[in-house]
LOKOL-356992 format. One record per residue (C-alpha): residue number from 1; residue in one letter; x, z, y. Coordinates in steps of 0.001 Angstrom, whole numbers, plus 524288, in hexadecimal, padded with zeros to 5 digits. Layout:
N
   resi   resn       X       Z       Y
    NUM      A       X       Z       Y
...
//
This chain:
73
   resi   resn       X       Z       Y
      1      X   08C97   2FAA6   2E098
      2      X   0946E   3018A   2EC6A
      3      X   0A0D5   2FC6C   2F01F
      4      X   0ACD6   3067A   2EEF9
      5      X   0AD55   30D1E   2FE37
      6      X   0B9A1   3095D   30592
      7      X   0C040   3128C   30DD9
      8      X   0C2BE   30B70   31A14
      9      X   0D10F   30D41   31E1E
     10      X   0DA46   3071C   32946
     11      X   0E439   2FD5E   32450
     12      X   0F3EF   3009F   32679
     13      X   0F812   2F9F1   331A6
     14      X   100C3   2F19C   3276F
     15      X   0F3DF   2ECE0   31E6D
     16      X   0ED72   2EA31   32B85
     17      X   0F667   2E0B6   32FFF
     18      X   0F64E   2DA19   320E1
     19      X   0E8C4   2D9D1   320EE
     20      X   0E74E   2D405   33057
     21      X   0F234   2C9C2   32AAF
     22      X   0EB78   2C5EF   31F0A
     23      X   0DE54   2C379   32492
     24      X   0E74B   2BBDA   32FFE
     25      X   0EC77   2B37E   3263C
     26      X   0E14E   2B272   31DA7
     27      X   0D8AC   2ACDA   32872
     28      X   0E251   2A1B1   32A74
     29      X   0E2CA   29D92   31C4D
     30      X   0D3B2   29CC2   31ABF
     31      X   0D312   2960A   3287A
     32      X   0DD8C   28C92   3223F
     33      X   0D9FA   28AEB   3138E
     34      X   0CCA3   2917F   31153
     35      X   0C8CB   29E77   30892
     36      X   0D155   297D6   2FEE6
     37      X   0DCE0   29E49   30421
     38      X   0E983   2A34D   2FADD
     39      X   0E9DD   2B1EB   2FCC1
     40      X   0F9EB   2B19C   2FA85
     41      X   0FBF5   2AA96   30607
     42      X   0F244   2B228   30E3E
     43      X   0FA85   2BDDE   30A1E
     44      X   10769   2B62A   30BAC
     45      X   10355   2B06A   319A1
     46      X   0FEB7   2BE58   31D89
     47      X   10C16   2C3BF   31856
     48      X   106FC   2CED8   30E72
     49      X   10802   2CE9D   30076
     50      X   0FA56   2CA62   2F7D1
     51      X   0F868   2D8AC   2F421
     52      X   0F6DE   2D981   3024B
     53      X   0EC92   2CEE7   30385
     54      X   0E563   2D606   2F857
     55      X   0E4FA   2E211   2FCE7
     56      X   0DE32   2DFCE   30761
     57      X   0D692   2D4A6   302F2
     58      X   0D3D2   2D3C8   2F547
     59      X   0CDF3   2C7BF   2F10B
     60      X   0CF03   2BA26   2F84B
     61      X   0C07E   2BE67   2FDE1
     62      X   0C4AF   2C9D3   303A8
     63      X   0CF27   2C295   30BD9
     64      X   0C33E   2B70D   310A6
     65      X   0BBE6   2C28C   31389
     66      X   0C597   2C8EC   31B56
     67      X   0C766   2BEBE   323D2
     68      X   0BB7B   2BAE2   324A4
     69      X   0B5A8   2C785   3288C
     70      X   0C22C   2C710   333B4
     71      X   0BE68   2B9D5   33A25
     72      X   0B03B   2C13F   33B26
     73      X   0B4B5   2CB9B   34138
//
């Protein structure tokens, strides 16, 4: 089975900068309480809403992956 194709498109500068912030704050709460992190106060700390968090990360793997794959690279 195929996964759907994805039209790869440039973020708004705004989404950017809520993504960058996210992953920011993210990084510090796994470095200070493990993958066992509450996603509320990632999006609190990062200052978006949790449809925000969602959107661009939408399950609690998605976000370790994220900043996993950003320490990497």
């Amino acid at each position: 089975m195929s996964e759907p194709t994805q039209t790869h498109r440039s973020m708004r500068a705004d989404a950017q900068r809520n993504y960058t912030s996210l992953l920011k704050v993210a990084r510090v709460a796994i470095a200070e309480r493990g993958a066992d992190i509450v996603l509320e106060d990632v999006a609190r700390s990062a200052g978006v809403a949790i449809g925000t968090l969602y959107r661009h990360f939408p399950t609690r793997q998605d976000l370790l992956e994220a900043v996993f794959l950003d320490e990497i690279n």
